[in-house]
C-alpha positions in Angstrom: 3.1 37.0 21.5 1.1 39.5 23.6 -2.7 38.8 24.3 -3.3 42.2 23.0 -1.7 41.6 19.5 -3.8 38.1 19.5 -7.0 39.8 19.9 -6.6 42.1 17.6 -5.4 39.8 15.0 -8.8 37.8 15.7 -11.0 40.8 15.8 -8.9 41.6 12.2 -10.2 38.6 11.1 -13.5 38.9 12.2 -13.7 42.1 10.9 -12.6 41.1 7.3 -15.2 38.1 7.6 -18.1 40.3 8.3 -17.1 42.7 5.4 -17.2 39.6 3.4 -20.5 38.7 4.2 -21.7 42.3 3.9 -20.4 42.5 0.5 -22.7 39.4 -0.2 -26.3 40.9 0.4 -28.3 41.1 -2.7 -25.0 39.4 -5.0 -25.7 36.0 -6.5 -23.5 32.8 -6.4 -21.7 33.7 -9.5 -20.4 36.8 -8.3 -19.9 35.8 -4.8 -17.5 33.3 -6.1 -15.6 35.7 -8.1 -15.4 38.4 -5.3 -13.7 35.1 -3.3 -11.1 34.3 -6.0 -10.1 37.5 -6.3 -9.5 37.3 -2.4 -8.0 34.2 -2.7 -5.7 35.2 -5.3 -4.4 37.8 -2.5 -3.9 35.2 0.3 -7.3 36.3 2.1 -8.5 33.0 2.5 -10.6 33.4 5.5 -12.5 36.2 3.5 -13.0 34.0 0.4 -14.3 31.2 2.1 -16.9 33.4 3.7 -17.6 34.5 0.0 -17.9 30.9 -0.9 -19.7 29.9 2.1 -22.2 32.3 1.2 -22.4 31.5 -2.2 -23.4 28.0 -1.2 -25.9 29.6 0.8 -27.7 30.6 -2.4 -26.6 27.7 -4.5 -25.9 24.5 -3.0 -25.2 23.0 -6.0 -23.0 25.5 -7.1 -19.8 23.6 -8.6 -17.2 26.6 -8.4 -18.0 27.4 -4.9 -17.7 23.8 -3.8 -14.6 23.6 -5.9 -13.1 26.9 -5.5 -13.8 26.5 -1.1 -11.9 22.8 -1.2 -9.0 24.6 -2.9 -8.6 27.3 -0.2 -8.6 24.8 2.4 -6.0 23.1 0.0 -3.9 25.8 -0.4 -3.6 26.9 3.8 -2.8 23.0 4.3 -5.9 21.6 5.9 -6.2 18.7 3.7 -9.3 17.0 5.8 -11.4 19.9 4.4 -10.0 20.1 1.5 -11.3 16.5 0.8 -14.0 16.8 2.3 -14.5 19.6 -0.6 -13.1 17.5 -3.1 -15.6 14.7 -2.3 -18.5 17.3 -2.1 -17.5 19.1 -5.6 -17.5 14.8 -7.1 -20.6 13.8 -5.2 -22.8 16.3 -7.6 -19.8 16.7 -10.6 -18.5 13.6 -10.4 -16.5 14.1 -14.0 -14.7 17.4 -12.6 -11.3 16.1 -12.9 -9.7 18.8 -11.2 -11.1 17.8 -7.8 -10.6 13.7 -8.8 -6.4 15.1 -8.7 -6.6 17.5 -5.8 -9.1 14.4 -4.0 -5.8 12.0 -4.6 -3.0 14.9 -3.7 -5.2 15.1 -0.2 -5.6 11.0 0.1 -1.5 11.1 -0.6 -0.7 13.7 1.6 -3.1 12.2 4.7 -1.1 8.6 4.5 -4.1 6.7 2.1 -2.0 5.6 -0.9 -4.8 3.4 -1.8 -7.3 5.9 -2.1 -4.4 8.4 -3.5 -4.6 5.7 -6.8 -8.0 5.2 -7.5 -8.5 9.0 -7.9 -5.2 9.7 -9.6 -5.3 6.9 -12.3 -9.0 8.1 -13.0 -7.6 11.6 -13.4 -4.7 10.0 -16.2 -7.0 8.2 -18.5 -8.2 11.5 -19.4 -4.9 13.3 -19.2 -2.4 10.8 -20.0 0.5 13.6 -20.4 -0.2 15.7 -17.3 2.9 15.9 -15.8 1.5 16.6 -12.0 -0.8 13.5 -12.0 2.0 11.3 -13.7 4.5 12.3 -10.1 1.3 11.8 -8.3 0.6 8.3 -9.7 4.2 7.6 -9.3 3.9 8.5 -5.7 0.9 6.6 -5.0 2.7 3.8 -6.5 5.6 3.9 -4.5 4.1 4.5 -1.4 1.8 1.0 -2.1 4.6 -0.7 -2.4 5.0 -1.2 -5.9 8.7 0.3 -6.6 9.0 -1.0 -10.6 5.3 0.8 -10.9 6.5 3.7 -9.3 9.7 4.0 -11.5 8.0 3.7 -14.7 5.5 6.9 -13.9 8.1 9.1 -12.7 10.0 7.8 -15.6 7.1 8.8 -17.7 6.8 12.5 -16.1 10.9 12.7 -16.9 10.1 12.2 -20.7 8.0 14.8 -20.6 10.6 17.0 -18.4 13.6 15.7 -19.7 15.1 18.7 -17.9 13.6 19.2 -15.0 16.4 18.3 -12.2 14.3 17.3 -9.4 12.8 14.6 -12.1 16.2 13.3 -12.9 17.8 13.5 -9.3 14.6 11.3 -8.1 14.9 8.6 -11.3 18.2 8.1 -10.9 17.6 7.7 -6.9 14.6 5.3 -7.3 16.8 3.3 -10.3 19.3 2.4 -7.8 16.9 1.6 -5.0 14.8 -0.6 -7.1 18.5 -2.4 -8.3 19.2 -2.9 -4.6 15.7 -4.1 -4.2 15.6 -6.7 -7.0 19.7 -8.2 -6.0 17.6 -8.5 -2.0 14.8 -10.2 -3.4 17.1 -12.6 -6.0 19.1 -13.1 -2.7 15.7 -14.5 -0.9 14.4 -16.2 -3.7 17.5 -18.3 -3.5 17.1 -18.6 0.2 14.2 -19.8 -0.3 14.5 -22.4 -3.2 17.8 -23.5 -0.7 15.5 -23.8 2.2 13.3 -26.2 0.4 15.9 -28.0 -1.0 16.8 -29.1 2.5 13.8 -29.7 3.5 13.2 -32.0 0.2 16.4 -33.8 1.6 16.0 -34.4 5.0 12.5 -35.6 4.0 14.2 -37.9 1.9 16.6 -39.0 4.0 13.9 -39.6 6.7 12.2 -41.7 3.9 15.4 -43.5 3.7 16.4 -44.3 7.4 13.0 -45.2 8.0 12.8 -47.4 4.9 16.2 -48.7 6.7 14.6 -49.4 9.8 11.5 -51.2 8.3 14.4 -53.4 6.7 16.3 -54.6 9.5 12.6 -55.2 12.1 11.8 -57.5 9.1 15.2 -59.1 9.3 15.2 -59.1 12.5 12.0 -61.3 12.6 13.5 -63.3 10.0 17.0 -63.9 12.3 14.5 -64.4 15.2 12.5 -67.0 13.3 15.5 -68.8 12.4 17.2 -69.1 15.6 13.8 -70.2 16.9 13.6 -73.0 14.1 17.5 -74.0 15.8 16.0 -74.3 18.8 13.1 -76.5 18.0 15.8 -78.9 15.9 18.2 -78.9 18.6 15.4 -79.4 21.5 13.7 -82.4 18.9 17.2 -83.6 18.8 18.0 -84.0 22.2 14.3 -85.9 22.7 15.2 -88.2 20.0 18.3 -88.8 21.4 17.3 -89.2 25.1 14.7 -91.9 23.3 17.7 -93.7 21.8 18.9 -94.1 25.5 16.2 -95.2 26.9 15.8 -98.1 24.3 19.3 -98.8 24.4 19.5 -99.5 28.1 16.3 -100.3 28.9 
């Protein structure tokens, strides 16, 4: 792209942004939010976040503009802000469910699973048949670690769907994975009772030879002993003898 068209794209932009903030003189927070979601609703999300930007301005604590800026951010893909948002909108509303499910869509999306859960299980105590956060949980779930947990939710979200072929073609995909998974982990569990097994064995065995071993030293001794006692008779016998001789021809 030419430098030309760049610039002019950005002075667009600019343009559009200061129009925004024009339009905001003298309007309060409530209707500078609804002049950005009617933006929004048309793709101009740099102009509705200048709206809501401005909105803040006047009303820090104004839930919509927090809520309604972290979605924009949401919607272009720039889930940092978006949660930053999110957290913002929870920090001062901290029962808007809406931003507890988009705060866990961003954790998901950014590689926290962890984080993804705590927000999204929050979200499904109060709506227990809401089909986006039952996928969500699922996802979290799976991405954790825990397959079977994972399975049930988007099992869940398919009885609510029962059509809904992306549902199915992922169920049936997960079923078979998690079949796979539990024949692997049978397969190690055996390994492992095997392994121990043989180690069980050979420790018994070593019990054994060494049991053996202790046997035959003490027999040993005992042969030792003996043959020492032989000795002794043998030498006693041949003094006793050599004594007869000397008597005899003395």
């Amino acid at each position: 792209m030419k430098p030309e068209k760049i610039l002019f794209g950005v002075a667009v932009v600019l343009v559009c942004v200061a129009h925004a903030y024009s339009l905001a003189w003298g309007q309060t927070a409530d209707q500078l939010v609804k002049q950005g979601e009617a933006l929004h609703a048309e793709g101009k999300i740099d102009e509705a976040l200048a709206l809501y930007d401005k909105a803040l301005e006047k009303n820090i604590r104004h839930q919509q503009a927090w809520y309604r800026s972290a979605l924009a951010y949401y919607d272009i893909g720039n889930y940092q802000e978006a949660r930053k948002g999110f957290k913002g909108v929870l920090s001062m509303y901290p029962d808007d469910m809406r931003a507890v499910v988009l705060l866990g869509r961003c954790e998901l999306t950014l590689g926290n699973p962890e984080e993804a859960r705590r927000s999204l299980y929050r979200a499904l105590e109060h709506y227990p048949k809401d089909l986006t956060i039952l996928v969500s949980v699922a996802q979290a779930e799976y991405l954790c670690g825990n397959h079977f947990a994972g399975q049930k939710y988007f099992e869940k979200a398919l009885s609510l769907d029962p059509n809904n072929r992306d549902l199915i073609n992922m169920v049936s995909d997960i079923k078979e994975a998690n079949q796979r998974l539990l024949k692997e982990e049978k397969a190690e569990k055996r390994l492992r009772i095997l392994s121990v097994f043989n180690k069980v064995l050979a420790e018994t065995r070593a019990a054994e030879d060494a049991a053996e071993a202790a046997e035959m030293r003490e027999l040993s001794k005992k042969l030792a002993v003996a043959e020492a006692g032989r000795s002794i008779v043998n030498i006693w016998q041949k003094i006793h003898q050599s004594q007869e001789n000397y008597v005899r021809f003395r």
